[in-house]
Structure formats: C-alpha cells, structure tokens
N, C-alpha and C positions, 0 to 999 in steps of 0.2 A: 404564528411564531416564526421568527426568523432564525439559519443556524447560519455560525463563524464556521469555519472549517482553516483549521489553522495549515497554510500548504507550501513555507517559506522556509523550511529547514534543506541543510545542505546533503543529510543522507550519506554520511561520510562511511556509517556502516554497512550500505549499499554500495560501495563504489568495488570496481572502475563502473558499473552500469550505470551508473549515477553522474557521470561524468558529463554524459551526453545527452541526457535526456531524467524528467525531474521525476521523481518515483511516482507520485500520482497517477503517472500516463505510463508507470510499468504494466504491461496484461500480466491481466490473473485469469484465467479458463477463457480467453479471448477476447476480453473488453479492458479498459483501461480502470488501474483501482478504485481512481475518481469519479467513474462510472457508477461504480458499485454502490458507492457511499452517496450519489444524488437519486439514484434508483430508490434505495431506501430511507432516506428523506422524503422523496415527493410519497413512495405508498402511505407516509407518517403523516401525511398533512401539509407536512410544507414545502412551501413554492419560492420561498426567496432564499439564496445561501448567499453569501460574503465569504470568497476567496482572500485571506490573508496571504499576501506572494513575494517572494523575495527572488531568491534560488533559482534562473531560469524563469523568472516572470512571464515574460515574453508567450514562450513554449505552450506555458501553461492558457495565459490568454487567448493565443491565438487557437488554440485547438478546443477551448471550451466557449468560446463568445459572449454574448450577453443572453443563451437561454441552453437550457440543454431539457428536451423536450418541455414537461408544462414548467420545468425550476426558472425561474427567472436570475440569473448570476450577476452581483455586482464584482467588483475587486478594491481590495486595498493594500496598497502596494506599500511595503516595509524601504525606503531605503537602503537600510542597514540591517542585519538579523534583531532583532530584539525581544530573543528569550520564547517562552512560551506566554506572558501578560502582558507584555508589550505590544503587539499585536491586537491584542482586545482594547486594549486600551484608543490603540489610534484607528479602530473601528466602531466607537464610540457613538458618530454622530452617524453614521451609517446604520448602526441599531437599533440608537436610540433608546430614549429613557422611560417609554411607556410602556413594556412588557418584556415578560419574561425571554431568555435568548438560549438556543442552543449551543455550544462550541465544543469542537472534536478535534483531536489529532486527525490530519488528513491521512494516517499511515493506520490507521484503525479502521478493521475489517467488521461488521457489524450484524447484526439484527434485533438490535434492543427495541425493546417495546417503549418507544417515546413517550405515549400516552398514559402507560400506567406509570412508567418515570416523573410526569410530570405532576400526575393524582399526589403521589408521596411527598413532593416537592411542595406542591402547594398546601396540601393537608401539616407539612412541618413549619410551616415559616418559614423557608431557609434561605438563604439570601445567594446559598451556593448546592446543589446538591451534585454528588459524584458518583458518576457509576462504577462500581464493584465488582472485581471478577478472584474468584479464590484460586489459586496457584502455588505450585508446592515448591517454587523459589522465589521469594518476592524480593531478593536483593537486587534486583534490576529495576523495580519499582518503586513509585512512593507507595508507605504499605501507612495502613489507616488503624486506627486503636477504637472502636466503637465502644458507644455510649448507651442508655435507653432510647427507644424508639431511631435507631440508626444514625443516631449525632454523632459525630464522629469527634472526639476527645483529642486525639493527638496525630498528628500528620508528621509523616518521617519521611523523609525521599531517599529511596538508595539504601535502606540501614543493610548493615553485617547481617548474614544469617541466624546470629544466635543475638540480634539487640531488635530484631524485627517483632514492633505488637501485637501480628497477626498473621496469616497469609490471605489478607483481603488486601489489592493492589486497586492502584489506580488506574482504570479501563483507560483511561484518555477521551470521555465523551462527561460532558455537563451539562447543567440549567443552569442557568447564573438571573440575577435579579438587576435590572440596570445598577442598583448601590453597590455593585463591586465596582465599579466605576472608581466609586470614593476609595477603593483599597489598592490602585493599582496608580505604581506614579508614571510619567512621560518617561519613554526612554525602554531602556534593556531591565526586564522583569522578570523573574520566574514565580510564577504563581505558586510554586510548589515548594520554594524555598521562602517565599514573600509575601505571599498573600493567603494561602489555604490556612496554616499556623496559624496567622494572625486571627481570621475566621470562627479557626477553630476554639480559640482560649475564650472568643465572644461568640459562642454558643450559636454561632448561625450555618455553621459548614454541616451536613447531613450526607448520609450515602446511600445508595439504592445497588441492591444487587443483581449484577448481569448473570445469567446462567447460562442463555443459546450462544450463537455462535460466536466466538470475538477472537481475531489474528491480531497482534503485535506486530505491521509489517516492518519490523527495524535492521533484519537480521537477511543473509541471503538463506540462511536455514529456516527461517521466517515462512521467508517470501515462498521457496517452493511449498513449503506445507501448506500454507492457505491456497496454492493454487492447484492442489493435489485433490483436498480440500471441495474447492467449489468446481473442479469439475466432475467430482463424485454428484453433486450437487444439482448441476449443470445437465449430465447428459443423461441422465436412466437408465441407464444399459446401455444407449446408444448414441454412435458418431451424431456431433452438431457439427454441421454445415451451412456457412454463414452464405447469405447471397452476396451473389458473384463467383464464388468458387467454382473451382474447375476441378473435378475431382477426375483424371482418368480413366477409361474400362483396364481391370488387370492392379488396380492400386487400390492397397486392402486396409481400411480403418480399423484401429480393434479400439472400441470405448472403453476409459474416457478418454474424449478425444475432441478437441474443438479446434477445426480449421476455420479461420478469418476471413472477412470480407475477399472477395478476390484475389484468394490466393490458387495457386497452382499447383495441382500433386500431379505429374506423370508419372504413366504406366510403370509397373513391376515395384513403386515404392511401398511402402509400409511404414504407418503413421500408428503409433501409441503403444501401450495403452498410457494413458499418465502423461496426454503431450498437451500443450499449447501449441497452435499455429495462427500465430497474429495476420491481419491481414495483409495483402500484398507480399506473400512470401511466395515464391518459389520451391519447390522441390523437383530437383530433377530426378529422372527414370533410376530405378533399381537404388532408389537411397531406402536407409531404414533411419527413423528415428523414431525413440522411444524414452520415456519419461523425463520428457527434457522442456524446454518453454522456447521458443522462437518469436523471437520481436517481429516489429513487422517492417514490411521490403527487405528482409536477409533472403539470401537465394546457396539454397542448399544443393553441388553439385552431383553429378551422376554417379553413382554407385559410391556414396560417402554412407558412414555411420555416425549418427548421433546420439549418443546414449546417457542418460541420466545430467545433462548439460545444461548450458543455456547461452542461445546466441541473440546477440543484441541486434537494436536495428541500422539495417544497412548491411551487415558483414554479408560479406562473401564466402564460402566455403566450397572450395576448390572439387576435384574429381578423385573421389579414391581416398578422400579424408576418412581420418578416424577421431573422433572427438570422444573423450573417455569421460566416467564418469566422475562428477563435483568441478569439471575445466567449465571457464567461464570466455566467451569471444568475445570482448567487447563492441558495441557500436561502431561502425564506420570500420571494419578491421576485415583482412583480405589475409585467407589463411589458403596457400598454392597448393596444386595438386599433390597428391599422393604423401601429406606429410599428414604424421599422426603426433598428435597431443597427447600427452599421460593423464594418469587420472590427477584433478585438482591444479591441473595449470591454469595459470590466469593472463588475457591477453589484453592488455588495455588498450584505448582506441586509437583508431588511425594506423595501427599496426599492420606491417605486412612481413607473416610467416611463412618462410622456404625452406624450412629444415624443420625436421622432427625434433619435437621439444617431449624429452623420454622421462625427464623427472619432476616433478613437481616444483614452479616457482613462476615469479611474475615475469612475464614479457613485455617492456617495456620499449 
C-alpha cells in the first residue's frame, strides 16, 4: 500500500513560525512532525509515501530526499494550493489504479492501527473509509452521522454546535479505492465539501474509529500539547540526549526533556522539564529554560530565561533575556541583551529587539 501525505497547506494558524519554515519540519519532542508520521507508516508496512507539496516545496524536499530510512519518498508538487482533493487528484498516476491508498493530513499526529483500518475497509466495500476520533467540540471539524455497520450517512464540514450529527469528526487519515478518482475533478477540490457527500448519498463512504493517540496539529495550542505529549512519551522518566550533544558537567536536565543532535548546553544552565532542544542549538552558561520548544541553530545567551515559549530557528537570544510565558521568537529574529518580553508577545521573523516589549502584541 502506498500513503499520500497531503503537506502543501500554508499553516496560516501557525504563523509567524510558519513563515519561515513549513510545519511538517516543526520538532515535536525533537524530531521533525514529518518524521513522526514516516516512522509510523514504515512500522505499518509501508515503504512508499507521496509528498503532496506546495507551501515551501523546496524546504520540504530538500530535507526529506528521495528516502527517509526504509520509506521510499516520491513528490508531487501542486502549482497552485488546490484544496484538500486536488492534490489526490494530481497524484493519481503516481498511485495509481490497482490498489488500495493511504492519504493523511501531514499536520495529523498518529498511531492508528492501519491494518485493522484496512480489515473494515475491505470487509465494507467502501470505496472511501474515514478515520473517527470522538471530541467534545466538533465545530472545527467535518462531523459524520453514522449509519449500520459504520456507513456513514451524512458528512457535515464545520457545522454549529447545536446542528452537529454527532461528536465523531474527521481524524484527517483515509483508504480511498483508486474510484475516487472518478469523484474528484482537475483543479481546487475539497473532498469534504465535494466528494465525501457525494460518497456518502451513494452508500460507499464508511468510518473506522480512532481511539490512541491523534494531535490536530493546526493550532500553536495544538502544537505545544502534542509536544508535551510525546515527550511524556519520549523520555521515561528520563533526559534524551541525541548524538552529538554536548551536555556540560554543572548543567542539570530535569525529564521530559529532549536535546537535539549537536546541540550545546553549558555549565550552570538548566533545561526542562516540558522542553524541546532541536538540534544545533546552543545554550549558553547559567540560562534556564523550561517548558518551552527551541527550533534548531537558535543560540540561547548567558544567563537568559526561557519559560513556557517557543523560539524559532536561527533566533538569537541575547544575554540576560527574559522570554515569558505564550511569547513566541520567530525564525531568523535577534532579540538584544538584557530586554525582556511579556507574556504572549509575538515577534515575527527577521526582527531585531532592543527594548523591552512589557505588554502583550505583535512585533513586527
């Protein structure tokens, strides 16, 4: 089985971090999301995925190639955004019409069980089946009306809370049968306003439900929970230490805690608990930072605090900083000694701050 991984949306609810860099290759507990998500593909059996790419193409390609350990990666590159079917659509000849296919939201944090997915799948006939996750607001979601034997009856995208069929939403993970092919036209498509309905009135759309683990990563309240998340997940009581790091004597990890490939903690700092350190970051001596995510090459200066934040990669962070809790650094952004952030300021990238920014608002 082949999976789509659809990874050409622009992440606009992610920004400014999204500005600079495409959210797949956001770390989550020190690996990049897109990681996650081929990780658990290849333990599922499969070895080919088709990168759908738009957004930062490039980025994306260059840092995944054409294999990521046993996965074999093609790409198909969107022109233009087109929707959530669009996309499948002009990956058609890449997947081909002889078997069954996987496709996923690339912002969909996972560990469905593919294979009993696909038992149901194949046991229904279904020409599409959906995975299911129950939630106790599914206004943000397409929410599904189920049928006998998990046919799904009426597909709603987005309804009001009180016109919603259910609180079974749509996970963002599929089987699809090459014949959706014939349901999806050339061009900008939402499958979820265009093709699932359609599906569904001709009795072929079915749903499977998810119960373990599944993140929405859309949101930046999202994003730290699932990374809070897998590094409960991650370390077991204790500090991960990726090789190459340079962990100081005198510089004290409290789990969870996951520092990146060659990075650098000097003496008297103090990392976590609840951190990310992506690789190639720096921390200099006497920093404290704590439940916060650090992109990777950010170089955190001497005797700065980082608390409940998240700095992007590249930024600079001066000497004697104070970074408060919900402030965001973006990418590429140089924030001078000794000036402190309030909680929930936001700096977007390329920025360089010299003065204390005391109340909450964008820096642009």
């Amino acid at each position: 089985m082949k999976a789509l991984i659809l990874a050409g949306g622009y992440a606009t609810r992610l920004r400014p971090l999204s500005c600079t860099k495409p959210k797949l290759l956001f770390p989550l507990a020190g690996k990049p999301m897109l990681e996650w998500t081929l990780n658990h593909l290849s333990q599922n059996g499969i070895k080919e995925v088709i990168l759908a790419v738009n957004y930062m193409a490039d980025i994306l390609m260059n840092h995944c190639g054409g294999e990521y350990r046993d996965v074999r990666i093609h790409y198909s590159k969107d022109p233009t955004p087109l929707g959530t079917g669009g996309p499948i659509k002009k990956a058609e000849e890449i997947l081909g019409k002889a078997e069954t296919f996987l496709t996923a939201n690339g912002d969909i944090i996972s560990d469905i069980a593919i294979k009993e997915m696909h038992e149901a799948h194949v046991e229904n006939s279904a020409t599409v089946t959906i995975a299911l996750r129950k939630v106790k607001d599914p206004s943000r979601f397409g929410v599904v009306k189920l049928g006998p034997n998990m046919r799904i009856e009426k597909f709603v995208e987005k309804p009001r809370p009180s016109e919603a069929p259910s609180k079974l939403i749509n996970a963002g993970i599929y089987l699809m049968e090459p014949e959706v092919f014939r349901y999806i036209a050339a061009g900008k498509v939402s499958t979820e306003k265009e093709v699932f309905p359609v599906l569904a009135k001709e009795k072929k759309l079915y749903g499977y439900e998810h119960r373990g683990l599944w993140f929405d990563v859309g949101k930046i309240g999202d994003y730290v929970e699932a990374d809070r998340f897998l590094l409960n997940r991650s370390c077991a009581g204790k500090p991960v230490v990726e090789q190459g790091a340079n962990i100081s004597d005198g510089a004290k990890l409290i789990p969870p805690v996951v520092i990146g490939k060659n990075a650098q903690v000097q003496k008297g700092s103090l990392i976590g608990p609840y951190t990310s350190v992506s690789q190639k970051v720096q921390v200099e001596k006497e920093s404290k930072v704590r439940n916060s995510i650090i992109f990777e090459s950010a170089c955190i200066g001497e005797s700065s605090i980082i608390n409940e934040a998240i700095v992007g990669e590249g930024a600079v962070i001066g000497r004697k900083v104070r970074v408060n809790k919900g402030a965001i650094v973006s990418g590429y952004t140089t924030i001078r000694d000794n000036v402190t952030l309030a909680r929930n300021v936001i700096v977007h990238p390329y920025k360089e701050v010299e003065k204390n920014v005391l109340r909450a608002r964008h820096v642009m």
